[in-house]
PyMOL CGO cylinders between C-alpha atoms (Angstrom):
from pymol import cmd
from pymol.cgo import CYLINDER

trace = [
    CYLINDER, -10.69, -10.19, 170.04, -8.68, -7.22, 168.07, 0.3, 1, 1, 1, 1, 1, 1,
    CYLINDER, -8.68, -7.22, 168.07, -8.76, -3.76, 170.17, 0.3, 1, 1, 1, 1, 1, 1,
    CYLINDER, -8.76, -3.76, 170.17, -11.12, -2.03, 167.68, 0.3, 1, 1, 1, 1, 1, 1,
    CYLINDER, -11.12, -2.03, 167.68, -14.12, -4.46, 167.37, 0.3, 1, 1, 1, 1, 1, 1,
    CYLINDER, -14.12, -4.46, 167.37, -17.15, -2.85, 168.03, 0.3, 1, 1, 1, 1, 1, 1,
    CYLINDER, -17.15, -2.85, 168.03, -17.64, -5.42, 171.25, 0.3, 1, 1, 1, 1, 1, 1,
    CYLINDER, -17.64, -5.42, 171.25, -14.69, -3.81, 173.07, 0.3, 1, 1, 1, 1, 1, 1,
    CYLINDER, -14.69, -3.81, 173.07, -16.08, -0.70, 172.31, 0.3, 1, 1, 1, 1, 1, 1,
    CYLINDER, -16.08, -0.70, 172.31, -19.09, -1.35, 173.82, 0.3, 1, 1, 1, 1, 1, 1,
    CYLINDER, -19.09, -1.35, 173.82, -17.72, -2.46, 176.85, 0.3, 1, 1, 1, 1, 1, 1,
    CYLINDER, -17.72, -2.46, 176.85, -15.90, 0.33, 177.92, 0.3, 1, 1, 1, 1, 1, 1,
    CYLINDER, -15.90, 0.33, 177.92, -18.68, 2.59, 177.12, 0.3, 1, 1, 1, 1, 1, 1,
    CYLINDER, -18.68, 2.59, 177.12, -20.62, -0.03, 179.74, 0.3, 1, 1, 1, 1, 1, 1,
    CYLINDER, -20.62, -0.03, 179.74, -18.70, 0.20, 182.16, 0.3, 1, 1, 1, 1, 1, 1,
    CYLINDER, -18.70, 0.20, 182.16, -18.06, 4.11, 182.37, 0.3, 1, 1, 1, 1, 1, 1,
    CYLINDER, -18.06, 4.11, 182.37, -22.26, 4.30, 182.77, 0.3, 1, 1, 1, 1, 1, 1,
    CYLINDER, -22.26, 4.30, 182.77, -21.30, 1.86, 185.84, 0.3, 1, 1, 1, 1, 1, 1,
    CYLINDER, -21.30, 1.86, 185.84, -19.27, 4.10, 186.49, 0.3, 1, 1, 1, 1, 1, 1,
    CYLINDER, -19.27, 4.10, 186.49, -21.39, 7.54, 186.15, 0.3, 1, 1, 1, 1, 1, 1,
    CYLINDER, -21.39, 7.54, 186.15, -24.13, 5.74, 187.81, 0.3, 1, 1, 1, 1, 1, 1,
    CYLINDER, -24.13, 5.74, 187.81, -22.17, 5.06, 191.03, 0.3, 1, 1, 1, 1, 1, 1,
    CYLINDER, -22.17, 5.06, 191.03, -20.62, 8.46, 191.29, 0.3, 1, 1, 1, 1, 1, 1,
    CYLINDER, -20.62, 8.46, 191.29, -24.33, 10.02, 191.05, 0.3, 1, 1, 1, 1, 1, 1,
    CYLINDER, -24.33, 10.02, 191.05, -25.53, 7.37, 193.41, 0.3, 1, 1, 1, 1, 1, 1,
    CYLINDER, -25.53, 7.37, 193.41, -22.46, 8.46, 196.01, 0.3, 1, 1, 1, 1, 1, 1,
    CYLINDER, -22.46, 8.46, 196.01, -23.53, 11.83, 195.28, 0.3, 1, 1, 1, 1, 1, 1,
    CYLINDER, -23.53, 11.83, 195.28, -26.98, 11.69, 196.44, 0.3, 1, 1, 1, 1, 1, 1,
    CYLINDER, -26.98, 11.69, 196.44, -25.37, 9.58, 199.55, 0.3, 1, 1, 1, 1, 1, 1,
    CYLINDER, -25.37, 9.58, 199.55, -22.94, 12.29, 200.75, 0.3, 1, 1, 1, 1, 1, 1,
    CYLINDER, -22.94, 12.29, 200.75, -25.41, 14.88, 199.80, 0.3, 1, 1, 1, 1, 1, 1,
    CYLINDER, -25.41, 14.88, 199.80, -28.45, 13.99, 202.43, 0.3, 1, 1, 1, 1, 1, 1,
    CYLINDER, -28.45, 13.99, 202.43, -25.39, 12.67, 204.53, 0.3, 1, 1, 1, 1, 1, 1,
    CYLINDER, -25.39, 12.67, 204.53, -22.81, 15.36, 205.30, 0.3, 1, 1, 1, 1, 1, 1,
    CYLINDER, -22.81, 15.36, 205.30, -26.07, 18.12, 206.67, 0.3, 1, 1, 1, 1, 1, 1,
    CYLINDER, -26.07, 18.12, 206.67, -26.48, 15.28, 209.35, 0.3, 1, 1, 1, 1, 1, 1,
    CYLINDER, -26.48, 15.28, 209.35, -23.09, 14.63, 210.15, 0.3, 1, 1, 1, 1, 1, 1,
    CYLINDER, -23.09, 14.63, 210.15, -22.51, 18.92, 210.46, 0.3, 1, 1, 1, 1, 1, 1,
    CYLINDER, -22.51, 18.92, 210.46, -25.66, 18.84, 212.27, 0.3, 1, 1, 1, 1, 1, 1,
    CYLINDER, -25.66, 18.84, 212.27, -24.16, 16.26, 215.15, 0.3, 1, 1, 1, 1, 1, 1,
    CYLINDER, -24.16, 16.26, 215.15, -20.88, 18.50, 214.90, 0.3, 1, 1, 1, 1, 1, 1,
    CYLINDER, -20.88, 18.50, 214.90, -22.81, 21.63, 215.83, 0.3, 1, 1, 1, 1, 1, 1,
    CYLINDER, -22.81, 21.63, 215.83, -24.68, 19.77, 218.49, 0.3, 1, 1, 1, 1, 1, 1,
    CYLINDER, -24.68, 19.77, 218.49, -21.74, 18.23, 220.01, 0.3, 1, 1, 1, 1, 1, 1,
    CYLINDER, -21.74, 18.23, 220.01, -19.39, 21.46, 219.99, 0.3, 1, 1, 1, 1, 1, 1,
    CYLINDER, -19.39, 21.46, 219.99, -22.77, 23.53, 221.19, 0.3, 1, 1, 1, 1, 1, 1,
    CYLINDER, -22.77, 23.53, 221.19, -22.90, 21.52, 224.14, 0.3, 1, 1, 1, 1, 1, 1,
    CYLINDER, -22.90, 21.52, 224.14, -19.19, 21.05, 224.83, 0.3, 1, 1, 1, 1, 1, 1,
    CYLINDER, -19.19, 21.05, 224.83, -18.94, 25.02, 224.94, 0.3, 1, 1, 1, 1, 1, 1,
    CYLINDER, -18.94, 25.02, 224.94, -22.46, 25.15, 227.17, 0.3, 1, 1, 1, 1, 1, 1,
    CYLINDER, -22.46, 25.15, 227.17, -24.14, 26.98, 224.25, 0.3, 1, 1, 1, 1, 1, 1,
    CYLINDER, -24.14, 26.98, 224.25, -27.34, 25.07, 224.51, 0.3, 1, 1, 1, 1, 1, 1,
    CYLINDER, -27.34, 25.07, 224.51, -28.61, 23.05, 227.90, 0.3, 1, 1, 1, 1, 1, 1,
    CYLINDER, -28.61, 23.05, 227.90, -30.00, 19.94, 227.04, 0.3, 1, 1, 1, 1, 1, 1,
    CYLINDER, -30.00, 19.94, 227.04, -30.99, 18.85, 230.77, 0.3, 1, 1, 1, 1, 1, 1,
    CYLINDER, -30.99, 18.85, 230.77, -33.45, 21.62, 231.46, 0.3, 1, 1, 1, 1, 1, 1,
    CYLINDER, -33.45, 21.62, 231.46, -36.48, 20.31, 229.50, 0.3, 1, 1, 1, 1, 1, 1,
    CYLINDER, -36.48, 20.31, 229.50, -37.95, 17.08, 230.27, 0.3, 1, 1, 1, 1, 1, 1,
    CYLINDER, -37.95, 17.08, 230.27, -38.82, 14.76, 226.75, 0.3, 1, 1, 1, 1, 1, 1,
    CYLINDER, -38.82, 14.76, 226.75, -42.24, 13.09, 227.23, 0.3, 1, 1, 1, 1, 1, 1,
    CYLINDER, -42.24, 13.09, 227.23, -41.36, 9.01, 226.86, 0.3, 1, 1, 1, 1, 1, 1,
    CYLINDER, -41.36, 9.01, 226.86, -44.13, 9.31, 223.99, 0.3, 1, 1, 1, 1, 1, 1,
    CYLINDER, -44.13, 9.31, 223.99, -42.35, 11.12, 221.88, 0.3, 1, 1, 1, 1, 1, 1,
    CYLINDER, -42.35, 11.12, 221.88, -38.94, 9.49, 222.16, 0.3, 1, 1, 1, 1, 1, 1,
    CYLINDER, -38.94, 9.49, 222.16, -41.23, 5.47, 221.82, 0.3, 1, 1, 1, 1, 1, 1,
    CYLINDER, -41.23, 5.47, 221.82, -42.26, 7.58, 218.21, 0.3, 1, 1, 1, 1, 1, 1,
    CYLINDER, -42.26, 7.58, 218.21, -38.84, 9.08, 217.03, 0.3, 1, 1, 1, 1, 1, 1,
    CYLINDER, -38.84, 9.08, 217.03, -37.21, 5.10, 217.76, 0.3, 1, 1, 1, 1, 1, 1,
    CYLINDER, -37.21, 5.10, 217.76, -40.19, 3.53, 215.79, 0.3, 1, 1, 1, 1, 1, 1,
    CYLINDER, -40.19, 3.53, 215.79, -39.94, 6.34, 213.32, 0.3, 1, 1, 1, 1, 1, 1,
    CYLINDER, -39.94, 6.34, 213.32, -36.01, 5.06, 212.91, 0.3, 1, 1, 1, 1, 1, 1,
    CYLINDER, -36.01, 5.06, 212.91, -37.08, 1.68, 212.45, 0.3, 1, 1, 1, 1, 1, 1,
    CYLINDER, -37.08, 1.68, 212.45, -39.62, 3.05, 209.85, 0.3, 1, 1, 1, 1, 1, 1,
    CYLINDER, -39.62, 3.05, 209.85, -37.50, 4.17, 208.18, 0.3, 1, 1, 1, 1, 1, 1,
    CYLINDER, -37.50, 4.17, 208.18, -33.88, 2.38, 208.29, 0.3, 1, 1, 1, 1, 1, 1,
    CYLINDER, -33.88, 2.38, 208.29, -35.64, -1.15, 207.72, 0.3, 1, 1, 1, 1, 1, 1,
    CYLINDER, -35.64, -1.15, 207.72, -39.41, -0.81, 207.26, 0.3, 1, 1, 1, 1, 1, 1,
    CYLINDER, -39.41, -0.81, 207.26, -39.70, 1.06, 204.05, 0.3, 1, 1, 1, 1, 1, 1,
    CYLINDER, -39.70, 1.06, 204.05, -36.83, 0.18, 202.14, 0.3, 1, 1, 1, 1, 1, 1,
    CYLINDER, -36.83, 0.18, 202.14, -37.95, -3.37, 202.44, 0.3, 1, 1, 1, 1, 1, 1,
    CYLINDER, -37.95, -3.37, 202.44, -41.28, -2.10, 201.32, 0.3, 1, 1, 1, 1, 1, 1,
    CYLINDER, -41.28, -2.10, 201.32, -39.99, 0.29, 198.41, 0.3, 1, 1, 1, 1, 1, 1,
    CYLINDER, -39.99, 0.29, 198.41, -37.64, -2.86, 197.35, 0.3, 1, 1, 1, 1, 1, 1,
    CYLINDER, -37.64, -2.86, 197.35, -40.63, -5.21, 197.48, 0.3, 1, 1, 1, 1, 1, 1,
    CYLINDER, -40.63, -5.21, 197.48, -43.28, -2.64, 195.58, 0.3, 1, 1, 1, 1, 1, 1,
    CYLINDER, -43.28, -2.64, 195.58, -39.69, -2.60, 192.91, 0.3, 1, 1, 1, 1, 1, 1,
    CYLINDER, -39.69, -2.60, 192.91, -39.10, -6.39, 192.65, 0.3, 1, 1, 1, 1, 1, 1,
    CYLINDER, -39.10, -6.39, 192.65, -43.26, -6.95, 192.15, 0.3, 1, 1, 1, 1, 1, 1,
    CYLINDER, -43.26, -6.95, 192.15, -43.41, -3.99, 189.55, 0.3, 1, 1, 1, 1, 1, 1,
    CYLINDER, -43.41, -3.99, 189.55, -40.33, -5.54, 187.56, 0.3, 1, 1, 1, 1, 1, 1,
    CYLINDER, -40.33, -5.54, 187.56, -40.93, -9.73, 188.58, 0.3, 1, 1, 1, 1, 1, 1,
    CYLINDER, -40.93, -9.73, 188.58, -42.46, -10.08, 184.19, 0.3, 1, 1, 1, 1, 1, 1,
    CYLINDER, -42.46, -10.08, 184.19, -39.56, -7.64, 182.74, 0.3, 1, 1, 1, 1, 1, 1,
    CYLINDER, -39.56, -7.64, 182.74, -36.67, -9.56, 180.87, 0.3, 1, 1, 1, 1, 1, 1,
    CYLINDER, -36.67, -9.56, 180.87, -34.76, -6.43, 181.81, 0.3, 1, 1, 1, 1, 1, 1,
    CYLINDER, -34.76, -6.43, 181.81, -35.11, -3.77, 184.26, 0.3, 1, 1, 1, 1, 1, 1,
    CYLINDER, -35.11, -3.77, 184.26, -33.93, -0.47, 182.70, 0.3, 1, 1, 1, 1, 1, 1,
    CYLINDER, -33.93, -0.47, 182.70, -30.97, 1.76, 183.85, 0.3, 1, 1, 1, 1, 1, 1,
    CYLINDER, -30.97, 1.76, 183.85, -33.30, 4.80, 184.59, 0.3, 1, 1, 1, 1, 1, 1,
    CYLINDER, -33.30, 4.80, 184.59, -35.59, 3.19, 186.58, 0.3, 1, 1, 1, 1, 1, 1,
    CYLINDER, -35.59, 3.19, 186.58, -33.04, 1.16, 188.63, 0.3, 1, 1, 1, 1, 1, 1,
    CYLINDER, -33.04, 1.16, 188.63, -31.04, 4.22, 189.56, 0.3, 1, 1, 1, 1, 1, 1,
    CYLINDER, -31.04, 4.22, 189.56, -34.42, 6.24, 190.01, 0.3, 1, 1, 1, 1, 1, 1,
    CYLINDER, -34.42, 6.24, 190.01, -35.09, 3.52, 192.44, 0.3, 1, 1, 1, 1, 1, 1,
    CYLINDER, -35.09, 3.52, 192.44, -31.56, 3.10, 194.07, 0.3, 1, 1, 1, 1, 1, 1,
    CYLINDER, -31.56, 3.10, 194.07, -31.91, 7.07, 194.52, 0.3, 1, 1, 1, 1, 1, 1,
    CYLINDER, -31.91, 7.07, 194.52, -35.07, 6.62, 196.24, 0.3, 1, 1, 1, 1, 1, 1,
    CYLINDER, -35.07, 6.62, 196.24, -34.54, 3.92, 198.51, 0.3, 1, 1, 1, 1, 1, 1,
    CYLINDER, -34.54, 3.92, 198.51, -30.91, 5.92, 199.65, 0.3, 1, 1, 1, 1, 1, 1,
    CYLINDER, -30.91, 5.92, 199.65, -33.34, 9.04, 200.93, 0.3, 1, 1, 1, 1, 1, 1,
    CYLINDER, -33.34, 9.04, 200.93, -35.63, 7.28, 202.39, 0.3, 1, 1, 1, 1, 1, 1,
    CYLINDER, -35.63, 7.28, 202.39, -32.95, 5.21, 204.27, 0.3, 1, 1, 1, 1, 1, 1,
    CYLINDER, -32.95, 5.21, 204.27, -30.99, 8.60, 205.43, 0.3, 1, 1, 1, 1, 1, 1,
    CYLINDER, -30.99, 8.60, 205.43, -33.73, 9.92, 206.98, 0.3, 1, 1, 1, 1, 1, 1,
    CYLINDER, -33.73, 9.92, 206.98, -32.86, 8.15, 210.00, 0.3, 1, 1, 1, 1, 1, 1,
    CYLINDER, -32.86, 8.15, 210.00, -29.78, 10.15, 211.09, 0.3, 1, 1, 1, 1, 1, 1,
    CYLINDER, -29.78, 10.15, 211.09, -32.18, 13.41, 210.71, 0.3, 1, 1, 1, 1, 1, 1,
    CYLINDER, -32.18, 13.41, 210.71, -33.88, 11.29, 213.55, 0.3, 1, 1, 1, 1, 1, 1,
    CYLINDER, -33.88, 11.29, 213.55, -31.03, 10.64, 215.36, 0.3, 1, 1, 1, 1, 1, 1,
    CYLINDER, -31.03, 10.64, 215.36, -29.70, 14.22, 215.49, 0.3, 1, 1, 1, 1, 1, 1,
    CYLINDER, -29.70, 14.22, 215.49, -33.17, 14.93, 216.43, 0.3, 1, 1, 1, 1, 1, 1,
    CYLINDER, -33.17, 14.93, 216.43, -33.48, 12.54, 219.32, 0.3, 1, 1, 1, 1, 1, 1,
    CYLINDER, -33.48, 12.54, 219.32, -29.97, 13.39, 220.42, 0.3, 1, 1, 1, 1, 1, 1,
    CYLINDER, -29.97, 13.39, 220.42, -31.29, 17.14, 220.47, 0.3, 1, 1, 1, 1, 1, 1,
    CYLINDER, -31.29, 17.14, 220.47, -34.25, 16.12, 222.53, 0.3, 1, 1, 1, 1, 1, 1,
    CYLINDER, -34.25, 16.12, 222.53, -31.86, 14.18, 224.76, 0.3, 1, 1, 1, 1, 1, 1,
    CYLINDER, -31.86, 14.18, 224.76, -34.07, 11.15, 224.92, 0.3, 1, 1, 1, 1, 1, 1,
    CYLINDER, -34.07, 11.15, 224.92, -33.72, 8.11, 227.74, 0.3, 1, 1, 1, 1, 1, 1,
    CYLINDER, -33.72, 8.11, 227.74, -30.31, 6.29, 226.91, 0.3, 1, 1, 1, 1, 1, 1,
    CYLINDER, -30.31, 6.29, 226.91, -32.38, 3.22, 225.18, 0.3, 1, 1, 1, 1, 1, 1,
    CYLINDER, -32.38, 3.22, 225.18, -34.67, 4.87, 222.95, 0.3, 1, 1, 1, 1, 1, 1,
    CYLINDER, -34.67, 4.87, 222.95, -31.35, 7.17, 222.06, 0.3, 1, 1, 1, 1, 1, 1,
    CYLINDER, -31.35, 7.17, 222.06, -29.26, 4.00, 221.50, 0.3, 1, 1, 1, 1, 1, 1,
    CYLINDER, -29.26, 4.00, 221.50, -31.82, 2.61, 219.09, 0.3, 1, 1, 1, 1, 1, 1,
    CYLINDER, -31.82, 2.61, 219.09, -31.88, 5.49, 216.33, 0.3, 1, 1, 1, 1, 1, 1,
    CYLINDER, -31.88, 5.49, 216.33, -27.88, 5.48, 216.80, 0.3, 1, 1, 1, 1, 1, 1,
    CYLINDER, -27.88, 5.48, 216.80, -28.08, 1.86, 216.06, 0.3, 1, 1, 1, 1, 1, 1,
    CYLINDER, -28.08, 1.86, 216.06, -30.73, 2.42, 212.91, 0.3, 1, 1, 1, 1, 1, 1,
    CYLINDER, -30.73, 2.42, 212.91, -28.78, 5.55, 212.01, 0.3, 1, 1, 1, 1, 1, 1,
    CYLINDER, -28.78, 5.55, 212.01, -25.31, 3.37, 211.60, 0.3, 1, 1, 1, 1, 1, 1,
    CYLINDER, -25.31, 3.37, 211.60, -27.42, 0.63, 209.84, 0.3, 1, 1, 1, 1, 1, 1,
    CYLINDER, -27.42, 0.63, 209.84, -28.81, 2.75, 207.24, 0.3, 1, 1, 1, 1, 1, 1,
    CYLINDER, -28.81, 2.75, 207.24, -25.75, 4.58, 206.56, 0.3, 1, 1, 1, 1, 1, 1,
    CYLINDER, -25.75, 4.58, 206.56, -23.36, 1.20, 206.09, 0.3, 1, 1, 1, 1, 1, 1,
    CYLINDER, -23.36, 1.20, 206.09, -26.40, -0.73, 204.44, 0.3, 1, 1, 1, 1, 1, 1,
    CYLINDER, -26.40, -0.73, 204.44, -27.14, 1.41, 201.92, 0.3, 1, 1, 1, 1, 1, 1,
    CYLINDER, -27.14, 1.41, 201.92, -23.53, 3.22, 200.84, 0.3, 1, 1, 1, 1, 1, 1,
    CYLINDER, -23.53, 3.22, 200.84, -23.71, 2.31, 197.24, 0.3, 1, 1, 1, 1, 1, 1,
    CYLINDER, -23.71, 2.31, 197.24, -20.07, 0.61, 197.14, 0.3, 1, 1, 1, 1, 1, 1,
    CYLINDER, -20.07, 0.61, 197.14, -19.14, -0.81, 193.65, 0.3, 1, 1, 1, 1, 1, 1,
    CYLINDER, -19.14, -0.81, 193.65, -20.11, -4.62, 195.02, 0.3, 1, 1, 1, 1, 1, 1,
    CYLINDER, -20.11, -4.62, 195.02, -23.60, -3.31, 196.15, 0.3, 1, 1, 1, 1, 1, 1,
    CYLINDER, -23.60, -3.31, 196.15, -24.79, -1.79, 192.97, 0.3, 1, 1, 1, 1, 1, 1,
    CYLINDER, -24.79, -1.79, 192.97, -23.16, -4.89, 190.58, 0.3, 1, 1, 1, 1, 1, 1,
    CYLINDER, -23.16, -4.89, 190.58, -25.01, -7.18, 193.02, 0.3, 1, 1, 1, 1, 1, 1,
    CYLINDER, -25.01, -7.18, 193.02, -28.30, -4.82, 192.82, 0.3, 1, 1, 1, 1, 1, 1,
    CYLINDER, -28.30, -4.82, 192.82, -27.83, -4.36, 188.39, 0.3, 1, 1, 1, 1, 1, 1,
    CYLINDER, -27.83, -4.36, 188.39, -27.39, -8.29, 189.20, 0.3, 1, 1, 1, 1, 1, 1,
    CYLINDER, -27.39, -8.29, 189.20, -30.84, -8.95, 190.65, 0.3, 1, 1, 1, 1, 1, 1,
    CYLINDER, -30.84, -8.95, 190.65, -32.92, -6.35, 188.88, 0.3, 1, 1, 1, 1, 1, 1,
    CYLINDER, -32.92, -6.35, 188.88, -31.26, -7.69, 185.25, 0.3, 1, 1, 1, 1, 1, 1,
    CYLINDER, -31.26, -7.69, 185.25, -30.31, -4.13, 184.70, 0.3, 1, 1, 1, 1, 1, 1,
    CYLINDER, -30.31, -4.13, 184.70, -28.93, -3.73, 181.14, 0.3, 1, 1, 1, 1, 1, 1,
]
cmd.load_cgo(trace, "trace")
């Protein structure tokens, strides 16, 4: 195929909207990301200088069973339900379209990152080791499972039939 075919130039114009949509998709990652990860570095310095006292106020078990079922919620629970409500809107489309894909990739990354606003939360509340342990461990899946690497979102455009 000669360099200046209209086919090549297509291509490259393809792949930099691959390109633009996985910078804007990182984008909205690292922006509902980085206010939690300051938030646990405020936390953590607070109480390393004694700024704040965690100990003195008792958590009742009630409310740290509801923040863990609320990080379930919303690490696995409603991204499978978002992705399913997707998939059945789309299932007699040929082609899903770019906007709505990346409208729904957006989505389904905020809902995800909710759960380390949890986490800092129940960390805050300084909830029973277990309960604690749980939105850590739905805090770190959300955050790996849904970091839109370049593999993720060709496997996702892949699925969907995004053109």
């Amino acid at each position: 195929m000669p360099p200046f075919s209209n086919d090549y130039v297509i291509d490259i114009k393809e792949t930099d909207k691959q390109r633009y949509m996985g910078e804007d998709l990182k984008r909205t990652y690292f922006m509902l990301l980085v206010p939690a990860i300051l938030g646990f570095i405020v936390l953590f310095f607070s109480l390393w200088l004694n700024w704040i006292h965690l100990k003195l106020y008792p958590v009742p078990k009630m409310l740290a069973l509801t923040l863990f079922i609320l990080s379930v919620v919303f690490a696995v629970a409603l991204p499978i339900f978002y992705r399913t409500l997707f998939a059945n809107k789309i299932r007699h489309q040929t082609e899903t379209s770019e906007a709505e894909w990346l409208k729904f990739e957006k989505n389904s990354i905020r809902i995800a990152l909710v759960t380390p606003y949890l986490t800092l939360t129940a960390h805050f509340l300084n909830l029973p080791k277990f309960y604690l342990s749980g939105t850590i461990l739905m805090a770190l899946y959300a955050i790996y499972y849904f970091y839109p690497s370049k593999k993720r979102i060709a496997f996702e455009r892949r699925i969907f039939r995004v053109k």
